[in-house]
N, C-alpha and C positions, 0 to 999 in steps of 0.2 A: 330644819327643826325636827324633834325627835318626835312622832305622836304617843302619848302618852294616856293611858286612863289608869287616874287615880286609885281606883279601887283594886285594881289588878297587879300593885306594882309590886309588893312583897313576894319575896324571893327569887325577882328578875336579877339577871346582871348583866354588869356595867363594864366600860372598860375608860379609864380616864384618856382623855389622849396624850395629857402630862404628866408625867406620876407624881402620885402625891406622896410624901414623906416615902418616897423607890415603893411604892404598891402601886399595880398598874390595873388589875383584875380587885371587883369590889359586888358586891350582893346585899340586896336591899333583906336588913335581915331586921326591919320593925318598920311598923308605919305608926306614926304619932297624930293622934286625935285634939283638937284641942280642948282644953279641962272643963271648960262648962258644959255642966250637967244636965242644960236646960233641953238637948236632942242628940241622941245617940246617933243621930246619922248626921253630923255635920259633916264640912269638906274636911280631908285629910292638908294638915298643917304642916309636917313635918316626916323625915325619913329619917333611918337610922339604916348607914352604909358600914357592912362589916370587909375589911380588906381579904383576899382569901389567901396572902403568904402570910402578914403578919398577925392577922386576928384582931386588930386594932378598931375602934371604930369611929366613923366620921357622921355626926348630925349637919342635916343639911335641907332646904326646901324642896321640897318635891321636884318644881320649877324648872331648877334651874340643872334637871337632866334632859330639857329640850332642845339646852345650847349645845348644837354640835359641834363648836368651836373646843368645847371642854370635853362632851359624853359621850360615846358611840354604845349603843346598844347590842349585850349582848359580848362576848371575851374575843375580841380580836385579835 
């Protein structure tokens, strides 16, 4: 399992261990809050993975870059 802190993860990268749509190299290039207004500091809900050949991008849970079956941290 990958250890992760949420607050740190914008502009980490990722390396899929399967490619996704042939992009193997990917960069967390937003982190998504969620829309209630009621505390600016709630947990982080959401990423935004930008691929770095095609520019493409994948929304996806934070989460689930702890599964090392899918994520390796970092451009292998």
């Amino acid at each position: 399992m990958n250890v992760i802190q949420p607050k740190k993860l914008l502009l980490t990268k990722w390396t899929a261990v399967q490619p996704i749509a042939k992009n193997k190299h990917f960069l967390v290039s937003k982190i998504v809050k969620p829309e209630s207004s009621e505390s600016p500091d709630m947990a982080i809900e959401w990423i935004e993975l930008e691929a770095v050949f095609s520019k493409s991008i994948t929304r996806m849970r934070w989460q689930d870059l702890r599964d090392t079956t899918m994520w390796k941290q970092g451009w292998v």
